[in-house]
PDB file of N, CA, C and O in Angstrom, chain B, residues numbered from 101:
ATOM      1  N   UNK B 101      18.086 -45.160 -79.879  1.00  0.00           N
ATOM      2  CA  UNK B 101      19.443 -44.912 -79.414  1.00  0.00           C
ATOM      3  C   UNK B 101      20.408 -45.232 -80.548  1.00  0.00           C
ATOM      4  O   UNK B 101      20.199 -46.248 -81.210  1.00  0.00           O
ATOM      5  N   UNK B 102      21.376 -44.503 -80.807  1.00  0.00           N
ATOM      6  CA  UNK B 102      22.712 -44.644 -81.680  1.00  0.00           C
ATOM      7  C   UNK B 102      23.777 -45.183 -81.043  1.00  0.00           C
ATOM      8  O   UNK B 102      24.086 -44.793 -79.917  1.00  0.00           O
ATOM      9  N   UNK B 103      24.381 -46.030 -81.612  1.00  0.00           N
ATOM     10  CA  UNK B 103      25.935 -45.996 -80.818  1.00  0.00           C
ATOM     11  C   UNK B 103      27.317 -45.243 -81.929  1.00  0.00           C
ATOM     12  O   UNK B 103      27.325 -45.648 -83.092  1.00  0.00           O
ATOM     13  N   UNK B 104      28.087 -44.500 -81.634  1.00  0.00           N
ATOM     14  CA  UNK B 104      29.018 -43.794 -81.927  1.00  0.00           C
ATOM     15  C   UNK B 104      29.722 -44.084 -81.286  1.00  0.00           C
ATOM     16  O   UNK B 104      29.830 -43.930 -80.069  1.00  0.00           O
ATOM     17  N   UNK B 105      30.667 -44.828 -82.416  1.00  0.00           N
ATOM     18  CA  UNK B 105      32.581 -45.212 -82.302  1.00  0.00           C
ATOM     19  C   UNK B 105      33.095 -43.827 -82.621  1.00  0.00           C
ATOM     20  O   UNK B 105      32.861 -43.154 -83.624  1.00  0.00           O
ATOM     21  N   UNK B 106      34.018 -43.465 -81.322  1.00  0.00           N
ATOM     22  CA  UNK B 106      35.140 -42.850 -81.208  1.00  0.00           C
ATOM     23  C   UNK B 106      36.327 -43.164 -82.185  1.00  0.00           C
ATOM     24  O   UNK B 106      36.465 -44.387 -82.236  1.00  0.00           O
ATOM     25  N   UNK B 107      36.932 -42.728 -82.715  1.00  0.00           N
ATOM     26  CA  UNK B 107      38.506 -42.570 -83.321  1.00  0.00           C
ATOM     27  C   UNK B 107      39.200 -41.521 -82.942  1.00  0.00           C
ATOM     28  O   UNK B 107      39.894 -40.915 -83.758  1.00  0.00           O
ATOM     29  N   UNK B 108      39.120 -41.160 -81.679  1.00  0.00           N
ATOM     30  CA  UNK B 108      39.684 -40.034 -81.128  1.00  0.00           C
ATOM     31  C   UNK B 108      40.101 -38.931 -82.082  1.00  0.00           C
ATOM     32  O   UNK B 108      41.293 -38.702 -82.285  1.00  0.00           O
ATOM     33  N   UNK B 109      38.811 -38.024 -82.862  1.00  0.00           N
ATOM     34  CA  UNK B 109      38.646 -37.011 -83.777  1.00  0.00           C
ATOM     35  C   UNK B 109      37.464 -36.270 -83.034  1.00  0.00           C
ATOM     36  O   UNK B 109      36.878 -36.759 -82.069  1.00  0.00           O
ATOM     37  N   UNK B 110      37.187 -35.078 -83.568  1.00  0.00           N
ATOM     38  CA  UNK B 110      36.100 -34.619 -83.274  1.00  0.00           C
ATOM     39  C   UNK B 110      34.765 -34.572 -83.704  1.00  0.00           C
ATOM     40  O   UNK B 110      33.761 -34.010 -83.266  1.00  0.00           O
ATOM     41  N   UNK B 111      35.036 -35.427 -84.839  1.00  0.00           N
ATOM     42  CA  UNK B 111      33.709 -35.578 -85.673  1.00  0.00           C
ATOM     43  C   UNK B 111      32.507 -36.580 -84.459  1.00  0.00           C
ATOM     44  O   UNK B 111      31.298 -36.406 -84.305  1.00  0.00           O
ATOM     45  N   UNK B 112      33.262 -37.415 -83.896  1.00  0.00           N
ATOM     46  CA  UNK B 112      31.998 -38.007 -83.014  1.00  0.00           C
ATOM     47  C   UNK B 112      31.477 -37.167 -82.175  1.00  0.00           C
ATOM     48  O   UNK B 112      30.339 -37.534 -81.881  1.00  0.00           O
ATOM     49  N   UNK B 113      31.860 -35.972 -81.526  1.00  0.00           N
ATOM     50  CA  UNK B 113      31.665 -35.543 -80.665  1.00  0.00           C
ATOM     51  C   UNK B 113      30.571 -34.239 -81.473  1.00  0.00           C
ATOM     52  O   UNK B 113      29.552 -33.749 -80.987  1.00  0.00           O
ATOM     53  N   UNK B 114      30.858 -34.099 -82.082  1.00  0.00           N
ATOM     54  CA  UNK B 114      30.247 -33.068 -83.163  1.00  0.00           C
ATOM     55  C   UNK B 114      28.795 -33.374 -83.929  1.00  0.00           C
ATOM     56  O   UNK B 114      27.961 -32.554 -84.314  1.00  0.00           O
ATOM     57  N   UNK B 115      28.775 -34.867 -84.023  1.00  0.00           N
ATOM     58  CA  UNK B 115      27.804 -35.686 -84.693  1.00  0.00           C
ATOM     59  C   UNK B 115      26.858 -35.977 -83.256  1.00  0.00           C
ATOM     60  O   UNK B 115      25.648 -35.751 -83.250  1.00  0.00           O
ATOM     61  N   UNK B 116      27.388 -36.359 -82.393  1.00  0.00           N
ATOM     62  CA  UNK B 116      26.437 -36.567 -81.109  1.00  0.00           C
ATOM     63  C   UNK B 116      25.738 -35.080 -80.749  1.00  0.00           C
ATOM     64  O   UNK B 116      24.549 -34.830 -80.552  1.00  0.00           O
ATOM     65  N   UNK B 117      26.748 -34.301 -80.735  1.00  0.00           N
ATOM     66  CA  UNK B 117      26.052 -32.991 -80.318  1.00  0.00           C
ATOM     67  C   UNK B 117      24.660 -32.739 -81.653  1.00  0.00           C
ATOM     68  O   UNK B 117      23.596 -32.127 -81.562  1.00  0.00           O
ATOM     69  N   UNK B 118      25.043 -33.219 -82.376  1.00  0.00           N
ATOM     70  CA  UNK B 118      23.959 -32.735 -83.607  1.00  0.00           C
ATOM     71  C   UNK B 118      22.667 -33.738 -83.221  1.00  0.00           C
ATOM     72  O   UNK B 118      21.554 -33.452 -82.779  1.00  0.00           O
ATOM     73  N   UNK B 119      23.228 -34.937 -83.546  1.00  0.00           N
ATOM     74  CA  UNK B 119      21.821 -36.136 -82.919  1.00  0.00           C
ATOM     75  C   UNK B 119      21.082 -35.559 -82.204  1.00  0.00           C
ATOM     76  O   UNK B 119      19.911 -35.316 -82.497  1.00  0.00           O
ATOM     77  N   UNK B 120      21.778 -35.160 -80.877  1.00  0.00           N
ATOM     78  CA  UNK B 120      20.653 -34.724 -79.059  1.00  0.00           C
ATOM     79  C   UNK B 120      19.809 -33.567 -79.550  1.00  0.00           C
ATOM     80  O   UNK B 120      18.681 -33.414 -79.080  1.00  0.00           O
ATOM     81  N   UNK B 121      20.416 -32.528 -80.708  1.00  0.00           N
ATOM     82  CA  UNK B 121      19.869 -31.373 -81.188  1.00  0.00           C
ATOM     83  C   UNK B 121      18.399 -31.889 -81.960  1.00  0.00           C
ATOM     84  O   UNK B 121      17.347 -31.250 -81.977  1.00  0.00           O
ATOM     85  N   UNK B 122      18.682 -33.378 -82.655  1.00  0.00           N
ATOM     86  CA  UNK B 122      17.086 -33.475 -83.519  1.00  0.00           C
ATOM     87  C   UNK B 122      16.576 -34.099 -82.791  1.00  0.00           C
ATOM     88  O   UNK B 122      15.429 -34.284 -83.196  1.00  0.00           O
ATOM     89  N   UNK B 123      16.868 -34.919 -81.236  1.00  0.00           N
ATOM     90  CA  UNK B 123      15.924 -35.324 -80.334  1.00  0.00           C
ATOM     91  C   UNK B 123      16.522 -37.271 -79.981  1.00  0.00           C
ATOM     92  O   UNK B 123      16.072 -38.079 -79.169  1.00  0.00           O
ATOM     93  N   UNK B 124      17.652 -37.413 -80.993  1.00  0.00           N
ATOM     94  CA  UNK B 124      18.345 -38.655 -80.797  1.00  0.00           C
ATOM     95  C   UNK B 124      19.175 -38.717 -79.491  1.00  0.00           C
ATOM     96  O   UNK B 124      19.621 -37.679 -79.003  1.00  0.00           O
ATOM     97  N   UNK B 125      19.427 -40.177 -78.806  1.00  0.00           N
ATOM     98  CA  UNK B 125      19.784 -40.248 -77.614  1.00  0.00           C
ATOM     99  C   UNK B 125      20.916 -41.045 -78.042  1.00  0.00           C
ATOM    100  O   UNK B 125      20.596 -42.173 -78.417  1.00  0.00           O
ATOM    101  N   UNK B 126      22.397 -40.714 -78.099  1.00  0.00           N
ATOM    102  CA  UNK B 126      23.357 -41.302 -78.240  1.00  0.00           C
ATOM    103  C   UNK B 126      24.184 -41.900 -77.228  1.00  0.00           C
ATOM    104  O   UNK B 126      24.084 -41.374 -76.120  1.00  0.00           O
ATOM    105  N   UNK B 127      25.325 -43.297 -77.380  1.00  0.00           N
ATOM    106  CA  UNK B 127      25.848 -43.583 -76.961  1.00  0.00           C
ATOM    107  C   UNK B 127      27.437 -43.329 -77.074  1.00  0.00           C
ATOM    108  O   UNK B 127      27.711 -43.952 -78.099  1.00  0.00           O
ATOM    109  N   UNK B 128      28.047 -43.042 -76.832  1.00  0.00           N
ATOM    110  CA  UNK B 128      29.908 -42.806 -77.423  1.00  0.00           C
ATOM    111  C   UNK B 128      30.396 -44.192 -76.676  1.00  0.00           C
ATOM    112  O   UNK B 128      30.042 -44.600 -75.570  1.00  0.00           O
ATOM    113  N   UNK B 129      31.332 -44.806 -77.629  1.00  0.00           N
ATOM    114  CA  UNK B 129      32.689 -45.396 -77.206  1.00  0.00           C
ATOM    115  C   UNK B 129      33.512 -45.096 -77.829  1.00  0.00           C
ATOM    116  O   UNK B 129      33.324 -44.733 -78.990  1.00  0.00           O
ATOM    117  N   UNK B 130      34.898 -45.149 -77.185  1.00  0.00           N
ATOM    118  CA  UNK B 130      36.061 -44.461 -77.907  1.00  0.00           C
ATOM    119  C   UNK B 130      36.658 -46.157 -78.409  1.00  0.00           C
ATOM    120  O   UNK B 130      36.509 -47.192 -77.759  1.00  0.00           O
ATOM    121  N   UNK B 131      37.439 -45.978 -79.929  1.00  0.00           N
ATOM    122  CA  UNK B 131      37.994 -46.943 -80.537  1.00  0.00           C
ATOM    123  C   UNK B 131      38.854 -47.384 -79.663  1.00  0.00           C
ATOM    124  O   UNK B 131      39.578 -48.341 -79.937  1.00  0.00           O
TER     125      UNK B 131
END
């Protein structure tokens, strides 16, 4: 599992979508 900090941009959201794509299970919190 990853955890991914938010900075309210789209790069986290963009980077998670990529993770789930190679089989990684992410977490988001927003800053």
């Amino acid at each position: 599992m990853i955890l991914v900090i938010d900075n309210y941009d789209s790069f986290a959201y963009n980077l998670v979508q990529r993770l789930g794509e190679l089989g990684w299970e992410s977490l988001v919190y927003r800053n």
